[in-house]
N, C-alpha and C positions, 0 to 999 in steps of 0.2 A: 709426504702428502698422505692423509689419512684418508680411508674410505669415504666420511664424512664430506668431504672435501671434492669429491668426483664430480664434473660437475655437467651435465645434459646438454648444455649448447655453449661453442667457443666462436667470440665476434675479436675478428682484429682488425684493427684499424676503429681509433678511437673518436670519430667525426664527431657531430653534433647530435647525424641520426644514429649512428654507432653507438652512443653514449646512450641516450633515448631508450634505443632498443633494450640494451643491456638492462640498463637500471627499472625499465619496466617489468623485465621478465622477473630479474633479481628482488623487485619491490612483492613480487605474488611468491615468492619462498622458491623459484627454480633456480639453481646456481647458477649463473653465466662465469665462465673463465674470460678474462678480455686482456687483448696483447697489443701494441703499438711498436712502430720503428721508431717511437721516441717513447725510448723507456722512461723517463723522469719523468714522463706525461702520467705514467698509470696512476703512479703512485696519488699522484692529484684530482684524477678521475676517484678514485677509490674513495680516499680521505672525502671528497667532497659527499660522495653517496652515502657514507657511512653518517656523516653528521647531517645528512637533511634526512632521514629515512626513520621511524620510530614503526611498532606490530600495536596500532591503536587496539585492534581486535580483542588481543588476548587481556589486555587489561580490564578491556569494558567488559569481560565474562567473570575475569578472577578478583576484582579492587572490591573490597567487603568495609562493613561501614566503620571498622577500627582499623582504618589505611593501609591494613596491613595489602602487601600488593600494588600499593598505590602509584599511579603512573606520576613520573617524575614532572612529566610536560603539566601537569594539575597541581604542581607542588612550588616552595620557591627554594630555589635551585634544586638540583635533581638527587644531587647524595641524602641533601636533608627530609626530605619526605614530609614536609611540614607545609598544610595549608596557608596561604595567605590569601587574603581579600584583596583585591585591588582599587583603586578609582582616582579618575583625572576630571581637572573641570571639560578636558573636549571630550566627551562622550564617544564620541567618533573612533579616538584614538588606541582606547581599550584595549576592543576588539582586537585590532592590529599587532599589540602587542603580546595579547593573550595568543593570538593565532602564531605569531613569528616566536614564540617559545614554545608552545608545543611543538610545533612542527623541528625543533634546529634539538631537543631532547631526545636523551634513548635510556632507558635503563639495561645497561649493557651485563651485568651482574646475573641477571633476574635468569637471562637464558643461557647464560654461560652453566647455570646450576640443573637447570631443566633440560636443556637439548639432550636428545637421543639418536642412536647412531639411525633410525629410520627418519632423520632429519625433522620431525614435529619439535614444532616451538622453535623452529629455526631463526635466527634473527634474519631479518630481510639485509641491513648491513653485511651480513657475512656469506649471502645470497652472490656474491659480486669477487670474484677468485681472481687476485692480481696475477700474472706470467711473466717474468723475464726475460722469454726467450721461445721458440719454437719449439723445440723439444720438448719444452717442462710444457708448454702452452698443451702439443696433441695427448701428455701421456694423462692430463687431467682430464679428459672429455671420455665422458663413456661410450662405450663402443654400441651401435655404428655411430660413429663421430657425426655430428652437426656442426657445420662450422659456416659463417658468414663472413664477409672480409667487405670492407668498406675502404671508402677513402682510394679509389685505383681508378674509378674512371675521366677518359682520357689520359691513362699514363698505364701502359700496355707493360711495359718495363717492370713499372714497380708489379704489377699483379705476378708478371710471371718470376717475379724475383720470392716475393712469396708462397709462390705457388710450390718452385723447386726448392727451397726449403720446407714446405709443408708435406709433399707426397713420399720422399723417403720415408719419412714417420706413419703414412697413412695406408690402413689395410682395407680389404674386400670390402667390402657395403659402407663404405664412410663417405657421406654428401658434403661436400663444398659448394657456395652461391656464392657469387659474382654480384654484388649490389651494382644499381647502375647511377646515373645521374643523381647526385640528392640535392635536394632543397631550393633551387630553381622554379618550381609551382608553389612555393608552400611558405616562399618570403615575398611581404608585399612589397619590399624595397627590388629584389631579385624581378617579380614581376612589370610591377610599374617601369621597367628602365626598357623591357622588352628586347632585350641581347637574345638575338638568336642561336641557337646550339645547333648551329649547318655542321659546324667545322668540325664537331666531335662524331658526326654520322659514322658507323662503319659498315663498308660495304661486308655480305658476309662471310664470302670468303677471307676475308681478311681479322676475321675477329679472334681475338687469342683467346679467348677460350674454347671456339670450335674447335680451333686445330691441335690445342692440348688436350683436348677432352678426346677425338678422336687418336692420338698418336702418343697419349700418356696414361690417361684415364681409366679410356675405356679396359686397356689390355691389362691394367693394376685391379678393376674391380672395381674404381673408383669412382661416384659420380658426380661431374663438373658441370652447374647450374650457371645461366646468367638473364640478368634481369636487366630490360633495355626498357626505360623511361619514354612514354606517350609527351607531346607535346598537347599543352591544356591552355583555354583562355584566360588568360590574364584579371582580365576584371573577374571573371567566376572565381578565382581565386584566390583574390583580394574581398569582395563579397561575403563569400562562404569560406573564412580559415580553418574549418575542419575539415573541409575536402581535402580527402588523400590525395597525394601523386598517384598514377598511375600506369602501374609497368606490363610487358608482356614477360613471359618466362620461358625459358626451351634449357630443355634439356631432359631426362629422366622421369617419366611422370610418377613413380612409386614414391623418389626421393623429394620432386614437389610437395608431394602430399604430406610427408613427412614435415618438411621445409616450412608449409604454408602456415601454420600456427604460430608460428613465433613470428614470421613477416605481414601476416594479415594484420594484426592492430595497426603498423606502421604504413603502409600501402593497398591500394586498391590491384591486384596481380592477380594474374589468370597465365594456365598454365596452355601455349598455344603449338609445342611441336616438341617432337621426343630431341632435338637436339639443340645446342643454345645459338647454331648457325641461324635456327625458325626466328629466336625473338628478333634479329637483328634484319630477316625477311618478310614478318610481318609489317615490321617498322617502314619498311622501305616498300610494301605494297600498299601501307596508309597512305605514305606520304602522296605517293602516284592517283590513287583515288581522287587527293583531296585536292588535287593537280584541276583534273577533271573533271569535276565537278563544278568548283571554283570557275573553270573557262567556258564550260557550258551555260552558266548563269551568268557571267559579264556578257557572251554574246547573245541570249536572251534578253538582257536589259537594253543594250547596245541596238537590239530591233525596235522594242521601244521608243527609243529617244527617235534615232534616225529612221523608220521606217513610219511607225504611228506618230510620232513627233510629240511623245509624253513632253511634259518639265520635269524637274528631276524630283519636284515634291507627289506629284503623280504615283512617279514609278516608286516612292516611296511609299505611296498608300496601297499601291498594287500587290506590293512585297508585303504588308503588315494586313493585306486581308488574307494571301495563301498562310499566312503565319498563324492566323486565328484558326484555323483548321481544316485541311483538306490535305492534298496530297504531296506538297512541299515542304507542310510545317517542320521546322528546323533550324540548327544555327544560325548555316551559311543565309538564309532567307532571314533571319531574324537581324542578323547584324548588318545586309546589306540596304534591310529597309532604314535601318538607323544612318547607314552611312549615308545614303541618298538626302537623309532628312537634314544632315549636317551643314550651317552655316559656316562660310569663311569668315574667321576671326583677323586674321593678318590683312588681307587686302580689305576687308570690308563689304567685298563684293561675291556676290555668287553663291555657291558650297565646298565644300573642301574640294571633293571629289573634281571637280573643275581646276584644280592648279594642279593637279599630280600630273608628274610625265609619266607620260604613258608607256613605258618599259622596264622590262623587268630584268635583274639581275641573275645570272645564272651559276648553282653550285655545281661541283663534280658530280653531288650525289645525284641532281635533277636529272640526270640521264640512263643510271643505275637501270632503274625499270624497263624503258626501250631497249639498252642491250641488252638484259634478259630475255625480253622478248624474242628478240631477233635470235640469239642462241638457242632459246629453246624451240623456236620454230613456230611461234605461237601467236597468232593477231592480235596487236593490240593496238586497233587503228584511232580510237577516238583517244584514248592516253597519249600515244605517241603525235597527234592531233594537236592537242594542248601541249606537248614540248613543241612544237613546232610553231606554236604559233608564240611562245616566248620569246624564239629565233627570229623572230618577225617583228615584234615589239622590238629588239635590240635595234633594229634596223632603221631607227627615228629618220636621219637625213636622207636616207635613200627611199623612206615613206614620203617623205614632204615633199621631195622630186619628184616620184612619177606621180605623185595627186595633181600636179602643176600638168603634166602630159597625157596622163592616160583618163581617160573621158571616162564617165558612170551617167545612168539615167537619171535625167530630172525630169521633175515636171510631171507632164502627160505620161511618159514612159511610162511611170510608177506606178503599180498596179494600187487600184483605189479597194481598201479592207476596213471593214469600220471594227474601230479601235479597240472598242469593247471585244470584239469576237477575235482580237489578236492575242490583247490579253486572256485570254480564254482559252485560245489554243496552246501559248505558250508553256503553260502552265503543263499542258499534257505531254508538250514534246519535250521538256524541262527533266518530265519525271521519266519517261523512256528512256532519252539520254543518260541520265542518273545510271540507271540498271545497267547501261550498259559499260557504262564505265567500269562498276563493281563486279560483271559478272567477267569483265575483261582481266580485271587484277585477279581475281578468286582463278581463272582461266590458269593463268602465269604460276601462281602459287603450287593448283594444282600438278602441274608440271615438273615443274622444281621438286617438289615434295617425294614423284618417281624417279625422278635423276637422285636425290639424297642418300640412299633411301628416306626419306622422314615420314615420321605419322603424325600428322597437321592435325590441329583440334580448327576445326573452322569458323564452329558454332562461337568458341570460345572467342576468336580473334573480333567476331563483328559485335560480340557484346562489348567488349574491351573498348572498340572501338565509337560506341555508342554512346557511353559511359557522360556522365555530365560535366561539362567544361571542353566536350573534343569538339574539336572542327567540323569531325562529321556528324555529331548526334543529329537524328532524325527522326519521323516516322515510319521512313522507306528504311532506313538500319531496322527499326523495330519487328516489319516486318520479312525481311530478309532471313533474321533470326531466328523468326517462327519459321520460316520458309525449309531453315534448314534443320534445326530441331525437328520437325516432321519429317525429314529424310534422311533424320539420324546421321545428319555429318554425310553421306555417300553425294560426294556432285561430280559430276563432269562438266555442267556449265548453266549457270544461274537461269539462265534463259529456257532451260529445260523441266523446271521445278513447275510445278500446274499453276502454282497461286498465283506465281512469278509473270509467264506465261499469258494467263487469263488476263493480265493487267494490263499487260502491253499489245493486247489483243483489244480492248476498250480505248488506249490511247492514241495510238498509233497512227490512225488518221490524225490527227493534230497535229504529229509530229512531221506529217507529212504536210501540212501545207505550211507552217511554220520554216520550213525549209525551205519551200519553193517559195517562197516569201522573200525569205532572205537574199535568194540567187536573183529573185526579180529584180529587187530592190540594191542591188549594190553592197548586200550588208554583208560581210565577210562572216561565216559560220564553222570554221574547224571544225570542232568539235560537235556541234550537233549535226551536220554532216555526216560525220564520219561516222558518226552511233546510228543511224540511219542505214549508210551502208553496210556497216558492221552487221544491222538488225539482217537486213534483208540478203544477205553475200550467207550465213549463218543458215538461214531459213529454203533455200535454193538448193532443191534438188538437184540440179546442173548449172554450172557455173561455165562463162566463154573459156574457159581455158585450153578445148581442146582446139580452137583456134589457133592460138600461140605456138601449142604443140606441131600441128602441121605446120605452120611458119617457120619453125625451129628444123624440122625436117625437110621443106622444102630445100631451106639455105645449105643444113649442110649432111643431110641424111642422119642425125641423129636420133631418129627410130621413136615409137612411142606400142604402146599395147593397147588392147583393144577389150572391149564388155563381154565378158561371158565366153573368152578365146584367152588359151594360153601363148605364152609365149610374149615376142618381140618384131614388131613389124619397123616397115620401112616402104616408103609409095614412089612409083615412078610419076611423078607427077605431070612433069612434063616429055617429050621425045626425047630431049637432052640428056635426061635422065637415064633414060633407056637403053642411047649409045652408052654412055658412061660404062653402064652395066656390063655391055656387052664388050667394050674393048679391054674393062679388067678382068672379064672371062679369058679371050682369047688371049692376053699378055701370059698370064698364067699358065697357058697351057690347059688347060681347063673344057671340058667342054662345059658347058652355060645350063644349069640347073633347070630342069624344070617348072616352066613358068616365068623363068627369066624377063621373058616381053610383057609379062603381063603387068597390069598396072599396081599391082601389089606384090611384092617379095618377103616373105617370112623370113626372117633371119633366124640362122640356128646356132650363130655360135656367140650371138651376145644375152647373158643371161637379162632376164627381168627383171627391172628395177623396184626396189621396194622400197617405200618409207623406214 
């Protein structure tokens, strides 16, 4: 292998996007080396790039008006260098043919006699470095190696099968990316079928590159990237076929940076935590968001119909005036005014939205979020709200029973609200809700990120996730993002950010009758509920708990500490108490401390409990 020959970035695994990539880079004069587990494949990769790839450039600079130089694709057939005219009676067809012969020509000659070993006038053909095998694959790629691997997601196996053939050959600073998901957003047949990718979620402990990058990797020198693929809307996708997929990235931010030129033409990717555990925990803090969200606005509509008694072409127009501009504007509001508007085709009767049963099916991953929560110790009551109330949906025939027994107010009961001013208020307790769902996930992440150790890009995460085609793009994303760009990434809780803050200080009445609204009214509210209590449990300088606490001690003396006093107390609460005290004095032999009768006892030998 000649110096000549060295080549700046190595893709194995020869996909669709594999191939893509390669031949892009390869097409701008950068070598790419490319390697497959099915070797007979390269050979056909190669061969085909070499016969569709011509360097138009250098021609149109050096072709002089005595042909000398003359590009073959302008000539008939390419050894002979000789003009010819063409013409057909379809006019049309010309073209076609003039274009599909330039393009499928090279004069392969011309740079075989001119290349230099500083690669100028390099054929773009020879840009594209076939590999046999592993070994020859790393010793062609100049050092610090760049290397991409394709074709492995959902098959954990094959990656780390490549992987440990790959790292014996690889030294101190040489980056590896994990591509994630490909072509799924980006085909309209892929799209239009709308197969969901539940199944390939990974939790992120679980993910083979964390744990090799961590226990192989990092101690080699080595750094191991992975790119885990956003879920995007379907029609936006089908619409707009330039729109990139869009991935989150974790792992090494120097080696991203490096990384990110050769993956940007191909993807929309932002680099969201020093480890590739973050892309696959960003993933899974969307998903929980768009949970939440989602459930906060079906139970806002849900007041509508049954509480104001919209129609559903109404609550359609309701949704398509926040959407015109104000504090909702957004997908999920964009698309639920469309679904509202939807006529049923099959029965002929009604809207869509009116035949669907009303339960939802539940993955492993849909739960992911609430036990993080719960292990890190961390509130997440309006998310974990909307899991719960999935749990609820499941529950179709034990719904339809107790609706038959357990009575709800009609009628007069109903508290009388004109319609207009419900819709009105919705809207504000809508957006409340919102924030708090976001600042509950960003809450969890935060968290996470100190158990990791990881250094979370945040700002990064909520662009990514705003990005056009997601679920959540909004004008509440848009400004969150400022929110956080102005506090340079530093949060401890969304709700604490002034902009953030001031907003929910303007709405918050709304979201307040809105509720009470719904508790009047029989309408079930999870989620806006719970963001509610969340808001105000959050905002509470003292909360009942220390209620609990003396209940806790009453029962079985388990002691609690006290404001501005160290130590560990314990209360005789009642005279029972008191004997108690005194007969495990006297058992012991003991005489009875000081203070013993008194209605409070300092305990000295149980330390303080801390968080």
């Amino acid at each position: 292998m000649s110096l000549n020959e060295i080549c700046e970035l190595g893709v194995i695994g020869l996909t669709s996007t594999g191939q893509s990539l390669a031949a892009h880079h390869a097409t701008n004069k950068r070598r790419v080396c490319v390697c497959d587990d099915d070797l007979s494949f390269v050979p056909q990769v190669i061969n085909e790039f070499r016969s569709s790839t011509e360097d138009q450039d250098y021609y149109a600079e050096n072709e002089d008006s005595n042909n000398n130089n003359i590009r073959p694709s302008r000539a008939h057939h390419a050894t002979n260098k000789r003009r010819v005219c063409v013409c057909d009676d379809d006019l049309s067809f010309v073209p076609q043919v003039i274009n599909e012969f330039r393009s499928s020509t090279e004069d392969q000659d011309y740079y075989e006699e001119n290349e230099d070993s500083n690669n100028n006038n390099i054929r773009p053909s020879r840009c594209m470095v076939p590999s046999s095998n592993v070994e020859e694959f790393v010793k062609i790629i100049s050092i610090p190696r760049k290397i991409i691997i394709f074709g492995t997601h959902g098959d954990d196996k094959k990656f780390e099968d490549i992987w440990n053939k790959l790292r014996v050959n690889l030294t101190r600073g040489d980056m590896v990316l994990r591509w994630g998901e490909e072509e799924s957003g980006t085909s309209v047949a892929n799209a239009a079928s709308a197969t969901s990718s539940d199944n390939l979620l990974q939790f992120y402990t679980e993910s083979i590159v964390g744990n090799l990058s961590k226990s192989q990797a990092e101690p080699q020198g080595v750094d191991l990237l992975e790119m885990v693929k956003l879920d995007q809307d379907r029609a936006t996708m089908i619409r707009d076929s330039d729109l990139q997929d869009t991935y989150v990235v974790g792992g090494a931010k120097d080696a991203y940076q490096q990384l990110n030129e050769y993956v940007s033409p191909f993807a929309s990717i932002g680099h969201v935590g020093s480890s590739p555990q973050c892309a696959h925990y960003a993933r899974m803090v969307q998903r929980a968001i768009e949970f939440g969200m989602a459930q906060c606005l079906a139970e806002g509509c849900d007041l509508l119909k049954r509480a104001a008694l919209f129609e559903n072409q109404d609550i359609g127009r309701i949704l398509s005036k926040w959407q015109e501009g104000g504090l909702l504007t957004s997908y999920l509001v964009e698309i639920s005014s469309k679904i509202y508007y939807k006529r049923d085709g099959i029965s002929k009767k009604g809207h869509v939205l009116d035949h669907i049963v009303d339960s939802i099916d539940l993955n492993g991953s849909d739960t992911w979020f609430s036990l993080e929560a719960t292990k890190l110790g961390v509130p997440a009551p309006t998310i974990n709200a909307a899991l719960e109330a999935r749990f609820l949906s499941n529950m179709k025939e034990e719904r339809i029973q107790a609706s038959s027994i357990l009575g709800a107010p009609e009628g007069a009961d109903t508290p009388s609200v004109l319609k207009d001013q419900i819709a009105e208020d919705l809207q504000g307790a809508l957006y409340s809700a919102w924030i708090c769902v976001i600042a509950e996930a960003l809450s969890i992440f935060v968290a996470a990120a100190d158990v990791g150790p990881w250094d979370i890009n945040f700002e990064e995460c909520v662009r990514l996730w705003n990005l056009p085609a997601s679920f959540l793009k909004s004008t509440l994303l848009e400004k969150i993002h400022a929110a956080l760009m102005e506090n340079q990434g530093d949060i401890q809780n969304l709700l604490l950010l002034p902009s953030i803050a001031s907003q929910l200080q303007e709405t918050h009445m709304s979201w307040r009758r809105i509720v009470t609204l719904c508790f009047a009214s029989a309408v079930p509210c999870s989620c806006l509920g719970a963001s509610l209590t969340y808001y105000d449990s959050y905002r509470s300088k003292k909360l009942p708990s220390s209620l609990i606490r003396a209940q806790r001690d009453f029962f079985g003396g388990y002691g609690y500490d006290r404001f501005n006093e160290d130590g560990w107390y314990t209360s005789c609460w009642v005279q029972e108490h008191t004997d108690g005290l005194k007969r495990a004095a006297k058992a012991s032999a003991k005489a009875p401390e000081k203070g013993a009768s008194d209605d409070t006892t300092k305990k000295k030998t149980k330390k303080r409990k801390t968080k």
